[in-house]
C-alpha positions in Angstrom: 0.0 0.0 0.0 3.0 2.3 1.0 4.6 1.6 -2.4 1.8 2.1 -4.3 1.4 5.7 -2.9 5.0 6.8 -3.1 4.7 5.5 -6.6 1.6 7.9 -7.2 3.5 10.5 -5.2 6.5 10.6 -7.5 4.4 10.3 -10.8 1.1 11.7 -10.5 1.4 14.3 -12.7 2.8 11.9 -15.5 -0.1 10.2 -14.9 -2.6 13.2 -15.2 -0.8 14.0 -18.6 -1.4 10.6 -19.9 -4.9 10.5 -18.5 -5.8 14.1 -20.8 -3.9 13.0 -23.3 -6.0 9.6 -23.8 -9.6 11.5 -23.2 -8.9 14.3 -25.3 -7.4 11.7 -28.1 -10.8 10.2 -28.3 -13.0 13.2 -27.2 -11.4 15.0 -30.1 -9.9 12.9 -32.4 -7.8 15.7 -34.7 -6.5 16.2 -31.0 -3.5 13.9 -30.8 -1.9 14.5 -34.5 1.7 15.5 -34.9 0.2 18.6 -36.4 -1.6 19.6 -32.9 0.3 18.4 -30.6 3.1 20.6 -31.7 0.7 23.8 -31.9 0.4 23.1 -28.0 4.2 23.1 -27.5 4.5 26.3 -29.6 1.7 27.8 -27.9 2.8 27.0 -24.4 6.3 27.6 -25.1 6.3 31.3 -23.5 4.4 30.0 -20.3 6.8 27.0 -20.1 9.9 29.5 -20.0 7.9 32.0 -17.9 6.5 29.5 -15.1 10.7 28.0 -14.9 11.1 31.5 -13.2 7.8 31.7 -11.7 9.0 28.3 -9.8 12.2 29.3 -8.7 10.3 32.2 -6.5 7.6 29.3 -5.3 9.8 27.0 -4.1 12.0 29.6 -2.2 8.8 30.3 -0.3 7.7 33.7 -2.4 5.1 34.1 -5.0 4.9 36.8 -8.0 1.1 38.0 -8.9 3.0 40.4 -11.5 3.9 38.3 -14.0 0.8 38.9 -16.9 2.2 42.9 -16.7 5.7 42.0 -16.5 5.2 39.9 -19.9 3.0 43.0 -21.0 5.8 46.0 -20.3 8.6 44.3 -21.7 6.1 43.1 -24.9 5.3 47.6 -24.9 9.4 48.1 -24.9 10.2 45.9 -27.6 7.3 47.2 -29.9 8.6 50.6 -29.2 12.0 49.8 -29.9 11.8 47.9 -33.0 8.8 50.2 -34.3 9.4 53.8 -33.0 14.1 53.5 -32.6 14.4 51.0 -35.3 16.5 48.9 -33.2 18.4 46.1 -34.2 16.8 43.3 -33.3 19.7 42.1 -31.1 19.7 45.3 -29.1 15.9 45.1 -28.6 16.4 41.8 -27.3 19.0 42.6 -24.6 17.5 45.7 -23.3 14.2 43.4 -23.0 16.1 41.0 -20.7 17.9 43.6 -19.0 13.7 45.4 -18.4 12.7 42.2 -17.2 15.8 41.4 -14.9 15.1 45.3 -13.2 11.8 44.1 -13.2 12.3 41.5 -11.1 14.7 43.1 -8.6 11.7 46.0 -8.1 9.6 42.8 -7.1 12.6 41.1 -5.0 13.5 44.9 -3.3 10.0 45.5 -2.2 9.5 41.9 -0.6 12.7 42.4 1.2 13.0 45.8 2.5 9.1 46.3 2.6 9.4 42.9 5.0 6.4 41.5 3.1 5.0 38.7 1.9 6.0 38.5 -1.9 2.4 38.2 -2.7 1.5 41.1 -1.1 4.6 43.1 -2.7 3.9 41.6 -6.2 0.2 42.7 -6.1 1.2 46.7 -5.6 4.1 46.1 -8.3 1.7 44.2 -10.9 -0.5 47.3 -10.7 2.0 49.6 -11.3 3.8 47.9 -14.0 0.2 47.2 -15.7 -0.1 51.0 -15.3 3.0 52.1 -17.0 2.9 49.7 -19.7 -0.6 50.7 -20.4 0.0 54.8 -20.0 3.4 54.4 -22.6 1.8 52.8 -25.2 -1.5 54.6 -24.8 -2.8 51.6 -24.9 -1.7 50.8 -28.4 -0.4 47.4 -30.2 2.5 47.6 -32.2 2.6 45.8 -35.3 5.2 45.4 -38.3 8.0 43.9 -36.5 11.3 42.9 -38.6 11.2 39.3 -39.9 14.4 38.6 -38.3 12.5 39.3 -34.7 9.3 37.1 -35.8 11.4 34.4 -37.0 11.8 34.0 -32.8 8.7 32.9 -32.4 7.6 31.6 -36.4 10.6 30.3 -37.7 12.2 27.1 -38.1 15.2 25.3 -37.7 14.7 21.8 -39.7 11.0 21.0 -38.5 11.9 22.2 -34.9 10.0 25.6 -33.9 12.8 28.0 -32.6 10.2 29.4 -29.9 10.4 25.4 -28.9 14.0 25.3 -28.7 14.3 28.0 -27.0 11.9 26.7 -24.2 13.8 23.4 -24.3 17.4 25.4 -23.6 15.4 27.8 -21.3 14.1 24.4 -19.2 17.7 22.8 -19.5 19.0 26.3 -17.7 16.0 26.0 -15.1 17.0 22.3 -14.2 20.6 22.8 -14.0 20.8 26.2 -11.9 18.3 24.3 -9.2 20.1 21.1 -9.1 23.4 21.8 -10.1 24.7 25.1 -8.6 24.9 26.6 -5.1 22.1 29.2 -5.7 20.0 26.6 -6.4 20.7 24.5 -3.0 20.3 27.7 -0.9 16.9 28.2 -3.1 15.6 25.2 -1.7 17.3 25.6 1.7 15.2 29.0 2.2 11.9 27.7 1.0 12.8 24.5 3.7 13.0 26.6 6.9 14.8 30.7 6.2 15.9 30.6 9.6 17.6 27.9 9.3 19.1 29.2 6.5 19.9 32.3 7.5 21.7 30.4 10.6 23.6 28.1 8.4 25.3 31.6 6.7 23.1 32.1 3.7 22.6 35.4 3.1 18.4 34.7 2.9 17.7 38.7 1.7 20.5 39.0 -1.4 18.9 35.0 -2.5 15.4 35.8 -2.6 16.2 39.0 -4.4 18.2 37.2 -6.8 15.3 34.9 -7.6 13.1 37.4 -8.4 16.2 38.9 -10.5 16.9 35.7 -12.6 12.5 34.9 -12.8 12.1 38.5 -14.1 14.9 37.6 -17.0 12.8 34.0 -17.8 9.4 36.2 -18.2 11.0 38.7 -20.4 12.4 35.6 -22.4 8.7 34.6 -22.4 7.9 37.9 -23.3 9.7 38.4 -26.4 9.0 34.5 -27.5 5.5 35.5 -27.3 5.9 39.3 -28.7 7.4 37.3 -32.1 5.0 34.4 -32.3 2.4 37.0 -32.1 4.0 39.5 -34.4 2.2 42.3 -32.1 3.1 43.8 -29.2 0.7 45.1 -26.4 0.5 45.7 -22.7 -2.6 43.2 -22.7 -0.8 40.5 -24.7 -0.7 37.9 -21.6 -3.4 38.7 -19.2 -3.9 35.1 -17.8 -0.6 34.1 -17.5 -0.4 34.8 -13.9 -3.1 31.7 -13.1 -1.3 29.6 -15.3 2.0 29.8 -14.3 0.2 29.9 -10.9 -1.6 26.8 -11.5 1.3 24.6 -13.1 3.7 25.2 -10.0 1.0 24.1 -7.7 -0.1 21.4 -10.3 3.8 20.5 -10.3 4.4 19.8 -6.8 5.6 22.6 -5.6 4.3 23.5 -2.0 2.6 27.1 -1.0 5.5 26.7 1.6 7.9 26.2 -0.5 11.2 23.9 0.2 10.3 21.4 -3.1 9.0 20.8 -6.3 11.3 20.3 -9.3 11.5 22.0 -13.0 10.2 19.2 -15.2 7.2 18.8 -13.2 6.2 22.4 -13.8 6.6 22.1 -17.0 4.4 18.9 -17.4 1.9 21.1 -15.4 2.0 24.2 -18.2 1.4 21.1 -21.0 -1.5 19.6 -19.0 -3.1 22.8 -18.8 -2.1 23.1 -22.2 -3.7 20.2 -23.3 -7.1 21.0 -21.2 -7.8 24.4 -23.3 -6.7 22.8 -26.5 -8.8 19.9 -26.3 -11.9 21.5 -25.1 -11.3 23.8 -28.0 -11.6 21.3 -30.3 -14.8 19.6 -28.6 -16.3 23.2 -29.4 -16.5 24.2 -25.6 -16.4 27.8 -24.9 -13.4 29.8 -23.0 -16.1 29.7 -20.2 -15.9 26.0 -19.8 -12.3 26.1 -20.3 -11.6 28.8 -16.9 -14.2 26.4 -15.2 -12.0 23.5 -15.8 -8.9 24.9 -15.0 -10.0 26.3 -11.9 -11.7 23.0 -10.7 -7.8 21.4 -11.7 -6.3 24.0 -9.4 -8.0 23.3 -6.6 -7.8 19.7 -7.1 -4.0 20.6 -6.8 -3.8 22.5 -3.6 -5.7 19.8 -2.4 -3.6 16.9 -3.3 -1.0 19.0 -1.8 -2.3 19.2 1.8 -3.1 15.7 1.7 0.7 14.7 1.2 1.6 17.8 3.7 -1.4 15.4 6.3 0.3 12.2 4.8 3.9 13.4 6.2 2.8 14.8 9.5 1.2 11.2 10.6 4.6 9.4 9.2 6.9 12.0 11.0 
């Protein structure tokens, strides 16, 4: 009985994927054709790289509500740059990652010096940022991007979508800096217990600001992936991002307390979602149905996480 749970435990989310990829494959049967199932990558492919980052500051015990207007601002400072300065497209591109990086440390500074929970510190800053991104393009989309930018997110190498290998280096980057590297040991360490942490000579303040450094640099990756697949730029271009990147860390096994959860599970959580809105699309249910489904999935999720939390207590 013990086995069979710890084998549920470490593969449940394999076994959700394969569970919506079988009912949609014979709900919908154009659903699970090489054709579609690669549409799903390339459309997730700027949540996947978004929700790597997103992660880092769940399992170090912080959250970040800001994302949607953090993917919207740096989306209204490309579309100005390559549109209005005429910027090479390499320049735009590094002054997008550079936006997103201060992004992040706005996020990381207020947490820390505010002495707030990140949530709380996220919701002023994804107000603001949705303010400024909104009141400097007056509301505007940008359009006529140079093909070298929109071959980001359209082009191909072979029959491999770039906007899918750059989510495949951007996951590869994810895995290794949690698993391989110091930063992301004391991650994990301040997500475990901070004052333990903090004890054990980790300088807590200077890692969780770092986090939200590094996850502000994934969402501006995601930013300009998206900005290219899209070939438009707006300060609205990824308004429900936030719930699913959200949703897939949760859905990924990564604790509200932080302290867990790995990379490749998150990102097996952005494709189930994924999946669920691209399937439903195809059975001709509405957006409605879809934000029902999702929402039911998330609190599935939080609930099969304070059943293992229950589960550990009475084996502790």
């Amino acid at each position: 009985m013990k086995s069979a749970r710890r084998i549920l435990e470490k593969y449940y989310i394999l076994i959700v994927l394969l569970m919506v990829l079988v009912f949609f494959s014979i709900a919908a049967p154009r659903f699970f054709t090489l054709l579609n199932l690669t549409n799903i990558l390339v459309q997730n492919s700027y949540l996947i790289i978004a929700t790597i980052g997103i992660a880092m500051i769940m399992i170090s015990s912080g959250a970040d509500l800001s994302v949607s207007y953090q993917i919207g601002l740096v989306s209204v400072i490309l579309g100005k740059l390559l549109t209005q300065l005429n910027a090479p497209v390499f320049i735009a591109v590094i002054v997008a990652l550079i936006a997103g990086g201060l992004l992040g440390s706005v996020n990381g500074l207020f947490a820390v010096k505010l002495k707030v929970h990140p949530m709380v510190a996220t919701m002023a800053t994804m107000t603001i940022y949705q303010g400024i991104a909104y009141v400097s393009s007056n509301s505007e989309t940008y359009f006529n991007f140079p093909t070298q930018f929109k071959l980001i997110g359209q082009g191909y190498i072979g029959i491999v979508p770039i906007c899918v290998i750059l989510m495949i280096i951007s996951v590869g980057i994810g895995y290794l800096m949690l698993n391989k590297t110091y930063f992301g040991r004391y991650i994990y360490a301040l997500g475990g217990n901070e004052e333990a942490a903090r004890l054990g000579g980790i300088n807590t303040s200077a890692v969780r600001i770092i986090a939200f450094i590094v996850a502000g640099i994934f969402v501006a990756i995601a930013s300009v992936v998206l900005t290219a697949r899209t070939g438009s730029a707006s300060a609205g271009i990824a308004v429900d991002a936030m719930f699913t990147c959200f949703t897939a860390c949760i859905l990924g096994g990564i604790s509200f307390s932080g302290g867990g959860g790995n990379v490749l599970n998150v990102v097996l959580g952005v494709l189930i979602l994924g999946m669920l809105a691209n399937g439903m699309q195809m059975m001709g249910l509405s957006i409605y149905s879809q934000y029902i489904a999702k929402g039911v999935l998330l609190v599935a999720a939080i609930a099969y996480d304070n059943y293992q939390k229950a589960q550990k207590l009475k084996e502790a």
